[in-house]
C-alpha positions in Angstrom: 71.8 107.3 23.1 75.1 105.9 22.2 79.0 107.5 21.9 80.4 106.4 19.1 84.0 107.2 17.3 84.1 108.9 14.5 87.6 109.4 11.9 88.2 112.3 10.5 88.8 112.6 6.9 92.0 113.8 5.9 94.1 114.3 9.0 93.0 110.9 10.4 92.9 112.0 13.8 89.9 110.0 16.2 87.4 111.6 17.6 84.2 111.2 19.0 80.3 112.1 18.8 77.0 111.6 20.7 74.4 109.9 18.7 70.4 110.3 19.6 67.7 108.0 19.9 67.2 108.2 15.8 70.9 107.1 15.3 71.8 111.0 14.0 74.6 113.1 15.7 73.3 115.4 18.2 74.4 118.6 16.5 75.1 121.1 19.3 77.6 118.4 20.9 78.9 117.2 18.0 80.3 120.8 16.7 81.7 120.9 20.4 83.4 117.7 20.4 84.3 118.5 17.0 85.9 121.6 18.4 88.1 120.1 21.0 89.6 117.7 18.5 90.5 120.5 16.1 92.3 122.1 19.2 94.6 119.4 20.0 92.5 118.0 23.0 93.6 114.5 24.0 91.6 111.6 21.8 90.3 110.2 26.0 89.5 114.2 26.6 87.1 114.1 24.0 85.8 110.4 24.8 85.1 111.7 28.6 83.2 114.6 27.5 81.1 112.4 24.7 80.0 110.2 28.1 79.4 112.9 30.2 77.3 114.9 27.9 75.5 112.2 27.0 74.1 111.6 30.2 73.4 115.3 30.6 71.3 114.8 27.3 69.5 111.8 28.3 68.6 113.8 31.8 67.2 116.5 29.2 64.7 114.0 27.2 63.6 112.5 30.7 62.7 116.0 31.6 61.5 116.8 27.9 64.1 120.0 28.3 65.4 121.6 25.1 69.2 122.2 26.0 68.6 126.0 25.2 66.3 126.2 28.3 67.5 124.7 31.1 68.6 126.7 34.6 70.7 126.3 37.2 67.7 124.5 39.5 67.5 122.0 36.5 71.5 121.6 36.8 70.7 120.8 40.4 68.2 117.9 39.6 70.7 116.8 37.2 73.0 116.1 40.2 70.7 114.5 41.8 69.6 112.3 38.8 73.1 111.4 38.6 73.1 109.4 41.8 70.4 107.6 41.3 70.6 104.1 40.0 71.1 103.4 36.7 67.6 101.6 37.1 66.0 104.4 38.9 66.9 107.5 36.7 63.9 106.6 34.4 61.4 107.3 37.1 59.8 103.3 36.7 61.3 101.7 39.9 61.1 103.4 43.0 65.0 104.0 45.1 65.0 103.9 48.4 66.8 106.7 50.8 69.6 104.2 51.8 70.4 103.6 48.3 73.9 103.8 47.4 74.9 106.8 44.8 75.8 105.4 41.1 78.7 107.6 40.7 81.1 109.4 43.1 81.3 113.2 43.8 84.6 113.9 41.6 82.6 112.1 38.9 79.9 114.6 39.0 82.5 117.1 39.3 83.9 115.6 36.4 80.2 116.1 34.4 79.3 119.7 35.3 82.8 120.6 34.1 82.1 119.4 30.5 78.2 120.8 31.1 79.7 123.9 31.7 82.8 123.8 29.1 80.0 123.0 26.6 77.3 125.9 27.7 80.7 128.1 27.4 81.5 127.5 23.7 77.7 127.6 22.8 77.8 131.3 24.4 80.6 132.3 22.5 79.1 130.6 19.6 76.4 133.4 19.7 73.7 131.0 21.1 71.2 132.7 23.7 72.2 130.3 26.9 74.5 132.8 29.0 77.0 131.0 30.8 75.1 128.3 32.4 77.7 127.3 34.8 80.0 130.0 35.0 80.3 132.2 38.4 82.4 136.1 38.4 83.8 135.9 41.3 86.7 138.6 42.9 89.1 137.6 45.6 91.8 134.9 45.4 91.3 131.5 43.6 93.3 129.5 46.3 97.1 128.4 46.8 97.2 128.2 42.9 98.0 131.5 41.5 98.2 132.2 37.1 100.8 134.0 35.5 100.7 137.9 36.3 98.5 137.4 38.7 99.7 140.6 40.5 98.4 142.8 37.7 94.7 141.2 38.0 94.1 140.2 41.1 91.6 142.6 42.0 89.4 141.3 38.9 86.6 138.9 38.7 87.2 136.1 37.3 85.9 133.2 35.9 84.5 130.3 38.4 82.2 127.2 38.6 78.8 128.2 40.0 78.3 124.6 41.1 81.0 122.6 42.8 80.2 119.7 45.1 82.7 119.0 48.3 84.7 116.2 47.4 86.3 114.4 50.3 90.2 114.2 50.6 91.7 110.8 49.8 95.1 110.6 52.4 97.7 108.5 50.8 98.0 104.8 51.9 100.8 104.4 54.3 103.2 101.6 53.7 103.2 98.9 56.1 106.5 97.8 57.6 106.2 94.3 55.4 106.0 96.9 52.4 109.1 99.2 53.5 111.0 96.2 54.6 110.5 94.4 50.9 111.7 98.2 49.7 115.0 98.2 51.5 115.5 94.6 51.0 115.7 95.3 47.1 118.3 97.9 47.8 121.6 97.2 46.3 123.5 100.5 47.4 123.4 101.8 50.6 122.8 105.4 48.9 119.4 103.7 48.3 118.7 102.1 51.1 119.5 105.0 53.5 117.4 107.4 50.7 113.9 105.1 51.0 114.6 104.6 55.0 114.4 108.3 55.4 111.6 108.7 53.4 109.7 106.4 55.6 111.8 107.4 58.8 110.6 111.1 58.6 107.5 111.5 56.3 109.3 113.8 53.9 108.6 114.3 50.4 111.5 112.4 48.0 112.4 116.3 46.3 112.1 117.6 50.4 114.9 114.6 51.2 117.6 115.7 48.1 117.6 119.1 48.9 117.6 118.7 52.7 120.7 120.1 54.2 120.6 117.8 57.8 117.5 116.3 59.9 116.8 115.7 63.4 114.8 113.9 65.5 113.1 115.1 68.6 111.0 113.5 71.0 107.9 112.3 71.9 109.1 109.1 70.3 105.6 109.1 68.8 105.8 111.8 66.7 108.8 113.0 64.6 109.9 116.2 63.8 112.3 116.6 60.4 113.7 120.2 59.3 113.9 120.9 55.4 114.6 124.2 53.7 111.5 126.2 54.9 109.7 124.1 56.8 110.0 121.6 59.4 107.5 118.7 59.3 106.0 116.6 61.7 104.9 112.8 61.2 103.7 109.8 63.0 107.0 107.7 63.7 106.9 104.1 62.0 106.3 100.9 63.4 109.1 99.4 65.2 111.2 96.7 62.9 110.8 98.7 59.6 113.8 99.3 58.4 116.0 98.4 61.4 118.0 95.3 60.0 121.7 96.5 60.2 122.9 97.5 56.0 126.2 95.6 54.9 128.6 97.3 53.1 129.7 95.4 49.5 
């Protein structure tokens, strides 16, 4: 199976489609990707979705599936057949337990999104799937909230059915070579003093504008910084970043 980009007549506007193993559009994700072009979806949107539905498609002709009859246990083996090497997903060389997975969790993530996006316009479509990957839930959907959500917030709504954990990525820290380099390129002291308290305290840059005074307090570990709101509390730098004396010009 191959993506391949496509030009549509008239407007011009790039797009892309999934070919088969006979070099002919695969028609049910063809209309769909046609579908997200005609309503404005990013050119790399479209591109993303091509990839990831072709891999769901080539899980389907290693399991001789038609796409109108797969299940959520099949969804399940798809997951699995996504981490297996790109030589081990055709069943003819054996993977070992300690293997390492192909792709990474927000990847997969990534793929049962435009699985499900796609099982979602087939539905409304009138085709007889259901909504493969669709979950009605009630309760709250997390700390993001939509518009009006006080006049439906005790209605179900619309969720994933299959989500895998995906671990949290911390930011990287700056090390004091990096800061230092930072406040060494400062030509105002305005700037200078701005970066050192972003590094001094841990705040946020919006959390440092609108801060109406700070304070310190000990251990001299930890640091404790008071904002409009909130007060937060972060590991105190290294000692010599940002300690060289400013000079005034």
């Amino acid at each position: 199976m191959l993506v391949q980009p496509v030009v549509i007549p008239g407007p011009q506007t790039r797009s892309w489609t999934v070919l088969g193993d006979d070099d002919v559009p695969v028609v049910p994700v063809d209309r769909f990707l046609a579908y997200l072009t005609d309503i404005g979806r990013s050119p790399n949107t479209v591109k993303a979705y091509a990839h990831d539905l072709k891999d769901y498609w080539g899980f389907l002709g290693f399991r001789g599936l038609d796409w109108r009859e797969a299940r959520l246990e099949d969804v399940g083996e798809f997951i699995a057949w996504l981490q297996l090497p790109l030589a081990g997903r055709s069943g003819e060389v054996a993977v070992l337990p300690s293997a390492v997975p192909e792709v990474s969790v927000l990847t997969v993530n990534r793929k049962l999104a435009a699985v499900s996006s796609f099982y979602a316009h087939q539905a409304r479509n009138g085709a007889e799937v259901g909504d493969l990957l669709a979950a009605w839930r009630t309760g709250g959907r997390g700390g993001w909230k939509p518009f009006l959500h006080h006049v439906s917030k005790g209605k179900p709504h619309r969720g994933r059915a299959i989500t895998l954990r995906a671990p949290k990525k911390l930011p990287r820290i700056l090390t004091v070579t990096e800061a230092q380099a930072i406040l060494d390129a400062c030509t105002r002291l305005r700037d200078r003093f701005f970066f050192a308290l972003l590094h001094e305290t841990g705040c946020r840059a919006g959390e440092a504008l609108g801060a109406c005074g700070t304070r310190t307090s000990p251990p001299p570990s930890r640091r404790s910084a008071s904002f409009p709101g909130r007060t937060r509390t972060a590991p105190a730098p290294s000692p010599g970043a940002g300690r060289s004396r400013p000079r005034r010009t």
